[in-house]
C-alpha positions in Angstrom: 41.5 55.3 -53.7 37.6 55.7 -54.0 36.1 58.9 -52.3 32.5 59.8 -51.9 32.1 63.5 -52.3 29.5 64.6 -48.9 27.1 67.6 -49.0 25.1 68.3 -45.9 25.6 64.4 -45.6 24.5 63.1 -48.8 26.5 61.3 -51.3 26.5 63.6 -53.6 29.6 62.3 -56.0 31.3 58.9 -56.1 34.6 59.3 -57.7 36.8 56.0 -58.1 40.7 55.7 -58.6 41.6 58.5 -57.6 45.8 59.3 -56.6 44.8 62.3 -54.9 42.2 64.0 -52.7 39.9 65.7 -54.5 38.1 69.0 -53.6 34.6 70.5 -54.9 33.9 73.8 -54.1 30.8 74.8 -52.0 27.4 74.7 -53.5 25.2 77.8 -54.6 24.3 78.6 -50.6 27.9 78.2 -49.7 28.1 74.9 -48.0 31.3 73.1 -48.1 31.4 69.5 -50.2 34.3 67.2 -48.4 35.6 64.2 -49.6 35.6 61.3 -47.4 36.9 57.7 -48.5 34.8 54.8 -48.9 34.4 51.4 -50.4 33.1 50.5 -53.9 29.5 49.8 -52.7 28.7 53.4 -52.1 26.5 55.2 -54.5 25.2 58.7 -55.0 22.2 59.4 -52.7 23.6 57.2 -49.6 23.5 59.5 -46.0 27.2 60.1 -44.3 26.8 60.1 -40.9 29.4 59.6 -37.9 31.8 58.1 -40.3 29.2 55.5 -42.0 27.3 55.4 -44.6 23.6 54.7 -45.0 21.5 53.9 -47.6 19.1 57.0 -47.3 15.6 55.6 -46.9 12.9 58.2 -45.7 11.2 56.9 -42.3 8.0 57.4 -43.5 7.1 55.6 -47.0 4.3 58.1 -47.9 6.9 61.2 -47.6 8.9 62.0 -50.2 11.7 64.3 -50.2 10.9 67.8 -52.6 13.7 68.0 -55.3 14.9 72.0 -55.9 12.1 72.6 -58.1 9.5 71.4 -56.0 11.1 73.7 -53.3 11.1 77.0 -55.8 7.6 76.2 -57.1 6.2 75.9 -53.4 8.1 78.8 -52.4 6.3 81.0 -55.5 3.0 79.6 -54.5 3.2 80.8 -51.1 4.7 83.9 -52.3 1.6 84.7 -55.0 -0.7 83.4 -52.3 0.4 85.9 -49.9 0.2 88.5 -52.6 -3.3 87.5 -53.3 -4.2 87.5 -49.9 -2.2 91.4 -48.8 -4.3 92.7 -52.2 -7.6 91.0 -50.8 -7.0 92.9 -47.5 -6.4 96.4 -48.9 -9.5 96.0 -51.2 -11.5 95.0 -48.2 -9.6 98.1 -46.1 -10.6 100.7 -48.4 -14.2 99.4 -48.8 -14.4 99.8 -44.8 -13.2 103.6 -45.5 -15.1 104.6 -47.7 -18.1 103.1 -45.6 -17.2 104.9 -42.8 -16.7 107.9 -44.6 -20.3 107.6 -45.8 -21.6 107.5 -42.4 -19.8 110.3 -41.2 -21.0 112.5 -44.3 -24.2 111.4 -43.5 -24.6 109.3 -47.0 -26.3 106.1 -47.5 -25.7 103.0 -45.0 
C-alpha cells in the first residue's frame, strides 16, 4: 500500500509498498506527521485537504512561498532592524537630556 506522509497538509513524504502503516514523528515545533493512503500519482509538495489531494499551486503567480531560510533570515533582519532602531532611540533620548539639562543649568541653547 502507498501512503503519503501529511504535515500541516503538505505532502511531505511518498512512501510506496508499504505492508504496514508507517509513522514519523512530529517535526522540530511539534506538529504531528500522519500517514494517509493514496494513489501512485501523488508526489511530495501536493496539499491534503478534506481527504483529497491537490496539486499545491499558489493563487497568486507573483507570490512565492518563503522556504525556512528565507523565514530565519527575514526574522534576523527584523530583529537587527529593531535593534538598530531601540539604539537610535536611546542615542536620540540622552541627547534630549543632556539638552535639557543645559537649559536648566543655564548652559548654551
Amino acid at each position: 500500500m502507498n501512503y503519503a506522509m501529511i504535515l500541516n497538509g503538505l505532502v511531505i513524504g511518498v512512501l510506496q509498498n508499504q505492508d504496514e502503516e508507517p509513522f514519523w514523528g512530529p517535526d522540530q515545533e511539534g506538529n504531528s506527521v500522519r500517514a494517509v493512503t493514496c494513489g501512485s500519482s501523488v508526489k511530495l509538495g501536493m496539499v491534503y485537504k478534506d481527504g483529497k489531494f491537490f496539486e499545491n499551486i499558489p493563487s497568486d503567480p507573483n507570490i512565492q512561498e518563503l522556504t525556512g531560510i528565507q523565514q530565519l533570515m527575514q526574522s534576523l533582519s527584523s530583529e537587527v532592524i529593531r535593534g538598530i532602531i531601540a539604539q537610535e532611540e536611546r542615542r536620540l533620548l540622552a541627547q534630549q537630556l543632556a539638552d535639557i539639562e543645559l537649559i536648566l543649568l543655564g548652559g548654551n541653547t
